[in-house]
KETORLUM-612785 format. One record per residue (C-alpha): residue in one letter; x, y, z. Coordinates in steps of 0.05 Angstrom, whole numbers, plus 5000, padded with zeros to 4 digits. Layout:
<'A', <X, Y, Z>>
...
# end
This chain:
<'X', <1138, 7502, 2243>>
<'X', <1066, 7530, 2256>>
<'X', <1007, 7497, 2297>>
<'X', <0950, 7470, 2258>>
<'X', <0879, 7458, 2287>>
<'X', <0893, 7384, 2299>>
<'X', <0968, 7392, 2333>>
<'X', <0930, 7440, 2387>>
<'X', <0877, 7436, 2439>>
<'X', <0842, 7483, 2478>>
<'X', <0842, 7477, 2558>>
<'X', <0774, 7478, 2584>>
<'X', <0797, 7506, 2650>>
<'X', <0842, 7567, 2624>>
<'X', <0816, 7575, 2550>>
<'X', <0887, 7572, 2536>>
<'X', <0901, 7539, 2458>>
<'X', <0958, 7496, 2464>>
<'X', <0994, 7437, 2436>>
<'X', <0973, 7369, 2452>>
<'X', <1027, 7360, 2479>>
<'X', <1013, 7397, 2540>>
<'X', <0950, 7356, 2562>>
<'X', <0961, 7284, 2588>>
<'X', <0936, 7227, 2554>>
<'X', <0868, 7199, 2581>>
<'X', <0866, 7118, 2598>>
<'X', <0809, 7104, 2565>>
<'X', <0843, 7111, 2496>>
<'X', <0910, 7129, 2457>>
<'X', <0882, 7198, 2419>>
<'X', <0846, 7223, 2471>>
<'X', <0873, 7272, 2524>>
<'X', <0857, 7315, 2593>>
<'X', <0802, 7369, 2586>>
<'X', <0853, 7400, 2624>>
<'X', <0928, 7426, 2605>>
<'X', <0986, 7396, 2659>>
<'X', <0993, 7468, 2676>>
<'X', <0919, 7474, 2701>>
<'X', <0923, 7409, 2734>>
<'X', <0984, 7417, 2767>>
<'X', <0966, 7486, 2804>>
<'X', <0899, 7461, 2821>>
<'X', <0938, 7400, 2862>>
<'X', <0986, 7446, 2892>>
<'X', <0936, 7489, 2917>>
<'X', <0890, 7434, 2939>>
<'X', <0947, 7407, 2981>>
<'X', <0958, 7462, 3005>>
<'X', <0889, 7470, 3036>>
<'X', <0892, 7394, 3065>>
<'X', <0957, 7421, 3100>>
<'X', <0945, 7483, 3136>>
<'X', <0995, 7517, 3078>>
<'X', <0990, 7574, 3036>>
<'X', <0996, 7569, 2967>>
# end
């Protein structure tokens, strides 16, 4: 199966193209998602707990 233009999204933090199915879906509405892919989000929270923590990430 190949990715078309509307099955894939590019992350505004990474520049990375990748399905939609890697960005969260936003509350505001059913078709819209996350600037942001999981990935992105997820590291940025890991390091940011890190900080708050005294750890190292």
């Amino acid at each position: 199966m190949t990715m078309t233009a509307e099955h894939t999204k590019t992350c505004s933090h990474c520049t990375r193209d990748l399905p939609l199915s890697a960005f969260a879906r936003r509350r505001r509405g059913a078709e819209t998602r996350q600037a942001w892919c999981r990935d992105c989000i997820n590291q940025t929270r890991r390091e940011a707990y890190a900080r708050a923590h005294g750890r190292t990430a």
